[in-house]
C-alpha positions in Angstrom: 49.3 126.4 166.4 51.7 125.8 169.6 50.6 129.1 170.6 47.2 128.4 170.8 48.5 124.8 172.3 50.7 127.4 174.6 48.1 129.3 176.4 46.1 126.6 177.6 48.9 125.3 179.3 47.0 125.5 182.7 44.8 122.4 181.1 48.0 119.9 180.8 49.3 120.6 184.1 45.5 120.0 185.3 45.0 116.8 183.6 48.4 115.8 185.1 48.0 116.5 188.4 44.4 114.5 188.2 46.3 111.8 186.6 49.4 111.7 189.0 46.7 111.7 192.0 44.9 109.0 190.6 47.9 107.0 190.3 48.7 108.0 194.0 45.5 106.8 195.1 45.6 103.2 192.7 49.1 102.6 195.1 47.2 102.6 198.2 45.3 99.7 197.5 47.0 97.4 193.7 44.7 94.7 195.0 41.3 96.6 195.0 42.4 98.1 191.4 43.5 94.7 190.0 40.2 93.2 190.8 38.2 96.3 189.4 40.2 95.9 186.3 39.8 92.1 186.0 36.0 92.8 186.8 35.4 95.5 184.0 37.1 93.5 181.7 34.9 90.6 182.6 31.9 93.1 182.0 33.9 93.8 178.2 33.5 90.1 177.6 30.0 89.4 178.4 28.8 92.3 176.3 31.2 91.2 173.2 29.9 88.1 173.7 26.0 88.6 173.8 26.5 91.2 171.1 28.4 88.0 168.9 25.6 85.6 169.6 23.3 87.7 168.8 24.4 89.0 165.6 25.4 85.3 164.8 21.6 84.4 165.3 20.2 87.3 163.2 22.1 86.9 160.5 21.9 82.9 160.4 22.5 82.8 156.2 26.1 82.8 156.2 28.7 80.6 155.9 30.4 82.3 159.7 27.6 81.5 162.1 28.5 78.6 164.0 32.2 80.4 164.4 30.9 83.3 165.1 28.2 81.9 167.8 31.0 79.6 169.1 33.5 83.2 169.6 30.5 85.0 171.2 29.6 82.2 173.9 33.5 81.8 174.6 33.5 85.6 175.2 30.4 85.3 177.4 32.1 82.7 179.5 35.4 84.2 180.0 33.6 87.6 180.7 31.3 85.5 183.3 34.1 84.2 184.8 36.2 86.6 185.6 32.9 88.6 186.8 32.5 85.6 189.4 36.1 84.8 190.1 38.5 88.3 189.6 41.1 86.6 191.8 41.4 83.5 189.7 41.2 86.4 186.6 44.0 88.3 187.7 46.1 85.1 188.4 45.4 84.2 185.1 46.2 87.2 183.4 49.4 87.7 185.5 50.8 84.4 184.3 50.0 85.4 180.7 51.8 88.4 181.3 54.8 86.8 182.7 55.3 84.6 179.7 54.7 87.5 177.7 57.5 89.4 179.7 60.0 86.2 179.6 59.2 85.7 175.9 59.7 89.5 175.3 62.8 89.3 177.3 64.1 86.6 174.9 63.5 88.1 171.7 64.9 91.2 172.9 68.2 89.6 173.9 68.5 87.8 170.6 68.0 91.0 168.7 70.5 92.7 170.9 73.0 89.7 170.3 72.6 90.2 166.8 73.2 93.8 166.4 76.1 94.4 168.1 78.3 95.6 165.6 74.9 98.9 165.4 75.9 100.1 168.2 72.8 101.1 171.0 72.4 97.7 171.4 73.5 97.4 175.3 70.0 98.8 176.3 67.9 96.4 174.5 70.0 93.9 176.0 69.4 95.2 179.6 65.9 95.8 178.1 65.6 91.5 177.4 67.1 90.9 180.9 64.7 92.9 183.1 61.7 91.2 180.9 62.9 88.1 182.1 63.2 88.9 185.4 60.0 90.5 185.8 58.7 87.8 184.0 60.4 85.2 186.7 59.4 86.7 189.7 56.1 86.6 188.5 55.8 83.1 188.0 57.8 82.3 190.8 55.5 84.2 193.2 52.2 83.3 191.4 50.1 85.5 194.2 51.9 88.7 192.7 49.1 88.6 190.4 46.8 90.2 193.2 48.6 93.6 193.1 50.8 93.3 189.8 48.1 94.6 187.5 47.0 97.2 190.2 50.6 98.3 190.7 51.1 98.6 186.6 48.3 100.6 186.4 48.8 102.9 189.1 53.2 103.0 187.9 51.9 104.2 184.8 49.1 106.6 185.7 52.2 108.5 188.0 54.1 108.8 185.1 51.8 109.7 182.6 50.6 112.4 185.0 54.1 113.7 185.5 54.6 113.7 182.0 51.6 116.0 181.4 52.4 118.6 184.5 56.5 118.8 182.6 54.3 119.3 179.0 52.1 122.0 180.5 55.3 123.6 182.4 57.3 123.6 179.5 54.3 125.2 177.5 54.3 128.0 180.0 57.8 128.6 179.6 57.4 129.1 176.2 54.5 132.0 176.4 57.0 134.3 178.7 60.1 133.9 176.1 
């Protein structure tokens, strides 16, 4: 089966080198791919939310259909405004992500702090303290929200992409030994 997985090795390093471009090209501009993000996930919203309403409506009977009406207008509204506002969106979103990061960062620490004695546990440690960090700056510059999503998004894309060009290298390596 790796053989198989082998010759098509061209295919990784292809999809990686798409990838790792993309990436490239979401660095150029984090503010333009945070707002397309926060848009398209307003777009998610508002058709969760028309789908919710109106599967709350056409099945009236049951015991769920004001809560499940209630969900789907929510939905709608949070999808309609981040459609209007992205900025605001993204602002929002980043400070949900930075208590996220600082909460993280916490539990991580405590874990650490608690298994000492395993061994290994210096990394989660340093782990808990960049989450904290991250999650500081964050709320301390409350703007970073315009190119932090962006940013993530392109970060990982690079990486992911270079992870598929080493995969399909390393599967080329393997068809010439």
């Amino acid at each position: 089966m790796e053989e198989l997985f082998a010759q098509k090795w061209k295919w990784f390093v292809g999809l990686g080198i798409i990838t790792l471009i993309l990436g490239c090209l979401a660095l150029l501009d984090t503010v333009l791919v945070t707002i397309a993000v926060v848009i398209a996930l307003g777009v998610v919203l508002i058709l969760t939310g028309i789908a919710q309403i109106f599967h709350a409506c056409y099945v009236k009977g049951w015991k769920g259909f004001i809560f499940s009406a209630l969900a789907g207008i929510v939905y709608l509204i949070g999808g309609i405004l981040l459609v209007k506002g992205p900025v605001l969106g993204s602002l929002i979103l980043t400070t949900f992500l930075a208590v996220c990061f600082c909460f993280g960062g916490i539990m991580r620490i405590m874990i650490a702090l608690n298994h000492k004695s395993t061994g290994g546990w210096g990394f989660l440690m340093f782990s808990g303290i960049m989450g904290i960090i991250v999650g500081a700056m964050l709320f301390i510059q409350p703007l970073s929200g315009l190119w932090f999503i962006g940013f993530m998004i392109a970060f990982d894309l690079i990486f992911v992409g270079a992870g598929w060009i080493q995969l399909g290298l390393n599967l080329k390596n393997k068809i010439k030994q």
